[in-house]
PASE-307487 format. One line per field, with one value per residue (C-alpha): residue in three letters; x, y, z. Coordinates in steps of 0.001 Angstrom, whole numbers, plus 500000, padded with zeros to 6 digits. Example, Ala and Ser with C-alpha at 12.3 -4.5 7.8 and 13.67 -1.06 7.14 Angstrom:
BEGIN
residuo <- Ala;Ser
px <- 512300;513670
py <- 495500;498940
pz <- 507800;507140
# end
This chain:
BEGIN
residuo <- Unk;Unk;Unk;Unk;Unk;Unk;Unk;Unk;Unk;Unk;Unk;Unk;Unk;Unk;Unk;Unk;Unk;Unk;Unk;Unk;Unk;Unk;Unk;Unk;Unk;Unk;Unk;Unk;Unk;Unk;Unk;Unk;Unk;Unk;Unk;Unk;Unk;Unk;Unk;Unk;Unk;Unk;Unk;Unk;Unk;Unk;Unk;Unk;Unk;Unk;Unk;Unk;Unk;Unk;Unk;Unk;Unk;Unk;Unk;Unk;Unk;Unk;Unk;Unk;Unk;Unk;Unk;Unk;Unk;Unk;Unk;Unk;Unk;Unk;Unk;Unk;Unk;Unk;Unk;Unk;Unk;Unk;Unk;Unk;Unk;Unk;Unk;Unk;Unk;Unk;Unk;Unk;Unk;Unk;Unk;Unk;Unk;Unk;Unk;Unk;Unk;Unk;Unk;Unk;Unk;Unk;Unk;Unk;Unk;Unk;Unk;Unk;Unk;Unk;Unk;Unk;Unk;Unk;Unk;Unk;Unk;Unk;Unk;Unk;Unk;Unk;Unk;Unk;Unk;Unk;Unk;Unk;Unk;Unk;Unk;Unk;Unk;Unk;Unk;Unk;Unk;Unk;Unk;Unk;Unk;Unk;Unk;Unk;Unk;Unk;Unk;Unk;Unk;Unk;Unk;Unk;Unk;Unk;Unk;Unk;Unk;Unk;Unk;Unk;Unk;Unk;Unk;Unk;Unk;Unk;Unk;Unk;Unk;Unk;Unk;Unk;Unk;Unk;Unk;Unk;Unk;Unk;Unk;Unk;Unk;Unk;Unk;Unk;Unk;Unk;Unk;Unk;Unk;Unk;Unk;Unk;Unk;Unk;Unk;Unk;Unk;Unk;Unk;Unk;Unk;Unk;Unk;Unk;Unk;Unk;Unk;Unk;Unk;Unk;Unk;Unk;Unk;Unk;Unk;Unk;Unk;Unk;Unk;Unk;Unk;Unk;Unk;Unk;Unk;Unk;Unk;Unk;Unk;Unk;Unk;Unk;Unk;Unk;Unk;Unk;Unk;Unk;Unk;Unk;Unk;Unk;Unk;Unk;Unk;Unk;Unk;Unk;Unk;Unk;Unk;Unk;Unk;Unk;Unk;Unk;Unk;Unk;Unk;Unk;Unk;Unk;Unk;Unk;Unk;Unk;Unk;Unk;Unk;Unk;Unk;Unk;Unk;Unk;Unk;Unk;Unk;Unk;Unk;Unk;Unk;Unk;Unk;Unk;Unk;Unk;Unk;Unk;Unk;Unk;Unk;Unk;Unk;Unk;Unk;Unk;Unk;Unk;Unk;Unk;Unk;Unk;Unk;Unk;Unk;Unk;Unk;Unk;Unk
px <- 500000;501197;500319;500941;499910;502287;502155;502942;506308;504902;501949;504835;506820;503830;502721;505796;506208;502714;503659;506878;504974;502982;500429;498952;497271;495651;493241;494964;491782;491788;495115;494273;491835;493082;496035;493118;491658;495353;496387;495949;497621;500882;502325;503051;500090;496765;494810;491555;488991;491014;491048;486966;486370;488015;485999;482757;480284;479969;476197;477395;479614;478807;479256;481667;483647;483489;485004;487707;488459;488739;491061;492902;493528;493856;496636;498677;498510;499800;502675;503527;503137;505675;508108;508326;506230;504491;500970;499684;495910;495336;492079;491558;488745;485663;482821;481794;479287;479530;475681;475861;472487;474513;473332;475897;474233;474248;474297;471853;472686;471372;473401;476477;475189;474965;478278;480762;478645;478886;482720;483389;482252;483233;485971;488219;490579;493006;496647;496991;495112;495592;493275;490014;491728;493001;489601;488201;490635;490861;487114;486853;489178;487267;484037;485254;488268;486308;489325;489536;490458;493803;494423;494128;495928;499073;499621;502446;503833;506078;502874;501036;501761;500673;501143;499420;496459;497239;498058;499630;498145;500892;500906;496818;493881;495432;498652;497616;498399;496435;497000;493860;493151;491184;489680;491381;489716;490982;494570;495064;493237;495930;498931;497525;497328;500781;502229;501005;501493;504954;504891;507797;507614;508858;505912;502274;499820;497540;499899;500340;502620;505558;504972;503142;500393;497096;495533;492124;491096;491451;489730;486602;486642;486342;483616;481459;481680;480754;477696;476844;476955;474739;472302;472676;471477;473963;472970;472700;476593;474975;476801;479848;483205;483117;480298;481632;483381;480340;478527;481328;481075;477220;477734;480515;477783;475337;477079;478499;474802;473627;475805;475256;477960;477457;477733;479264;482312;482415;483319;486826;487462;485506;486759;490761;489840;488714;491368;488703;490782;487886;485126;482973;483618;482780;479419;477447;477418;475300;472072;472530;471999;468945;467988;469940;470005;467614;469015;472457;473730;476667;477125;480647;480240;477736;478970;482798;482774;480302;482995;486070;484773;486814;487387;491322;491802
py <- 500000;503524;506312;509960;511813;513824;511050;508712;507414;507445;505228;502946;502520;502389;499102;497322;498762;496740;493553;493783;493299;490224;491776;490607;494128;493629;496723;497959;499794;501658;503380;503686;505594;507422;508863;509929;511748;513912;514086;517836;518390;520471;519979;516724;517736;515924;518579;517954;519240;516398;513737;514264;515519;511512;509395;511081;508597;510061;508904;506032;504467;501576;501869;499224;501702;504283;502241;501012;504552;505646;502403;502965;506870;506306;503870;505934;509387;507400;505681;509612;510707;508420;508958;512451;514244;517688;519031;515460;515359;512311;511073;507468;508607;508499;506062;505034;502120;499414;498757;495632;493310;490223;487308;484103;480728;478359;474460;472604;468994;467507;469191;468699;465430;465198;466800;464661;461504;462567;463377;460211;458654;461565;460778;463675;463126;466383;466353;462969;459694;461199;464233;462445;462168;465157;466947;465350;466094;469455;470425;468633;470894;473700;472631;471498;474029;477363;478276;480423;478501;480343;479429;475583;475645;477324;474706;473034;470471;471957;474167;471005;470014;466528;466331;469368;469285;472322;474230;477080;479670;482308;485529;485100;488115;491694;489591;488153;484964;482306;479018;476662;473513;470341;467589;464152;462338;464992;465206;461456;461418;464451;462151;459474;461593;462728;459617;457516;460187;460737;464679;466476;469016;471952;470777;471982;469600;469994;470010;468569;466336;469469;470104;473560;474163;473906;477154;478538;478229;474673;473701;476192;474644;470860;473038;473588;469955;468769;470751;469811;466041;467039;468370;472095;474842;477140;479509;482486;481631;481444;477786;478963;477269;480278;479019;476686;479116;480685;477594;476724;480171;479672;476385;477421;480843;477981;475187;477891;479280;475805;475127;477789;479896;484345;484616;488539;486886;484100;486442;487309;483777;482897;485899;484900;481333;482702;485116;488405;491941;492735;491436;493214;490787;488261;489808;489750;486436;486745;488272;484839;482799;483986;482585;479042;478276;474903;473896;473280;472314;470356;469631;469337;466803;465042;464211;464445;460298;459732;461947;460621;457149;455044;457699;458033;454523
pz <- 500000;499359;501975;500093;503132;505944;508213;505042;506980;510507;509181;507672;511014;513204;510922;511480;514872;515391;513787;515689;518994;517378;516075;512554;512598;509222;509786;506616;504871;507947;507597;503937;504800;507477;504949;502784;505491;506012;502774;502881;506182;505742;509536;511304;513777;514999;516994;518879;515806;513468;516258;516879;513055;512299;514738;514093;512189;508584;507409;505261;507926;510301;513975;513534;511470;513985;516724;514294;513243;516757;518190;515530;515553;519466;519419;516430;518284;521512;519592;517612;521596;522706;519752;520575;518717;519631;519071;518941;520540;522524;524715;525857;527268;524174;524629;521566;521684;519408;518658;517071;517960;516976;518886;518571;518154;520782;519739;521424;523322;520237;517482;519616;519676;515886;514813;517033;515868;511967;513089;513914;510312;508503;505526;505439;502225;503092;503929;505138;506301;510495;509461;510760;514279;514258;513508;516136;519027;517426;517764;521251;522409;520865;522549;525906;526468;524971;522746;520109;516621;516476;520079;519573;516393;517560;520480;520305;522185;524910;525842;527141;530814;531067;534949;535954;532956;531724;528479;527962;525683;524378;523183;522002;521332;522575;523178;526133;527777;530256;531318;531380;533159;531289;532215;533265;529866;527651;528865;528560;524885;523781;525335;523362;520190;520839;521657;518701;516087;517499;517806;519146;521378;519173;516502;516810;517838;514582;511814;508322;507204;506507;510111;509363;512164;509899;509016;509842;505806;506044;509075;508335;504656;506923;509655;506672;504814;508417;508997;505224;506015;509248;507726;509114;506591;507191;503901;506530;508238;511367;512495;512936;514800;517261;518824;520231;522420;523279;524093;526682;528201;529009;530095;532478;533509;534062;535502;538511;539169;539279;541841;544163;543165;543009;539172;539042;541795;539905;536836;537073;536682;534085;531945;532681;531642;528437;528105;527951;528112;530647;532627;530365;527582;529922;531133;527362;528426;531463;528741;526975;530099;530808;527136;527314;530708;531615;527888;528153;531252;531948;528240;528538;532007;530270;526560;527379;527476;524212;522301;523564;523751;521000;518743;518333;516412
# end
């Protein structure tokens, strides 16, 4: 991409300054248009008029847009700010509401039922002739660990503690790390998987036969052949791996009221298990509940054997 505005250079460095850190920071039509927006500027200065006259919500803009336009111009004027730069308007301190009425879909006992059953039979002719395990240890984890699908496919090896049931997620979402604990079934089933497929620790745990960590393409390419062969319309995209994750965070909402527990102490916990920047993340869950809540309890408890039972031939 070529920036022709003032802060053309500064937009280059603060890109690779980004992906330095980890970042994949792919919000390139942002920038793009962000250099559009100062291409008339003659000084190297962002005052507060520009900074509110660029997050305000022009009539054919989402309110998705606006929040991107406004993390984005947020975190650029801090890193000009901390490169020395004067006359640079910063405020951390907008609320700008993302509006979205998005409602995920939750996966009923049944369907769960369905998908890990049509797993198990499915003939998956990608890669190599270990693909139908690994698709079903990989979406296990997905439904019984709440992961994200980048999450569980860069796992490697060495991240796995076998004696303490843990795994070690690095450097995930807003480069933030966790450690979660799993169940006593699904650690032995990954030793197993590890053992007999003779993965080293430096490898990833779902890789192809070059040892490169499969990529999201290929397993939402297998997501959507499975729901096919289930019978799921999915014409509208609403069956989507993701919610899986959410799933697992109302059963774990659920499963803690059900047992006594104060759901908003409770919280904190939840949200570090799922590696949320904030509790807030963690508390659009709490609307769901109210919806799903004598549906879906103990799912994970209560199919964990029928999925793992004779499955990694």
């Amino acid at each position: 991409m070529n920036y022709n505005s003032i802060f053309k250079n500064e937009l280059y460095d603060f890109i690779n300054y980004k992906k330095a850190l980890g970042y994949k920071y792919n919000c390139i039509s942002i920038i793009n248009k962000f250099d559009k927006f100062c291409v008339d500027l003659k000084a190297k200065e962002i005052s507060q008029e520009l900074y509110e006259l660029w997050i305000s919500k022009n009539d054919n803009e989402s309110n998705n847009m606006q929040v991107k336009k406004y993390s984005f111009i947020k975190n650029f004027t801090n890193y000009l700010i901390v490169n020395g730069y004067d006359n640079i308007y910063y405020n951390n301190d907008y609320k700008i509401k993302n509006n979205s009425k998005f409602v995920p879909y939750i996966f009923s006992d049944d369907e769960i039922f369905i998908i890990f059953q049509n797993l198990k039979k499915f003939e998956i002719k990608t890669y190599d002739g270990k693909d139908k395990n690994n698709f079903m240890l990989l979406f296990t984890i997905l439904y019984c660990c709440g992961l994200r699908i980048s999450e569980a496919l860069n796992i490697k090896v060495s991240d796995i503690n076998f004696e303490n049931k843990t795994i070690m997620i690095l450097h995930s979402k807003n480069q933030r790390s966790r450690i979660i604990a799993i169940t006593d079934n699904l650690i032995d089933e990954i030793k197993k998987f590890v053992e007999k497929n003779n993965i080293s620790k430096e490898h990833y745990l779902f890789h192809n036969k070059y040892n490169n960590k499969y990529q999201y393409s290929k397993v939402n390419d297998i997501w959507l052949k499975l729901l096919n062969n289930c019978g799921f319309d999915n014409s509208n995209h609403k069956y989507r791996i993701h919610n899986l994750r959410h799933g697992f965070a109302i059963n774990c909402l659920n499963q803690l009221e059900n047992k006594g527990y104060d759901i908003y102490t409770s919280l904190p916990l939840v949200s570090k298990y799922l590696g949320h920047k904030s509790i807030k993340e963690t508390e659009y869950y709490l609307r769901l509940t109210k919806n799903y809540s004598n549906k879906i309890l103990d799912n994970v408890d209560k199919y964990m054997g029928k999925i793992l039972e004779n499955d990694y031939e």
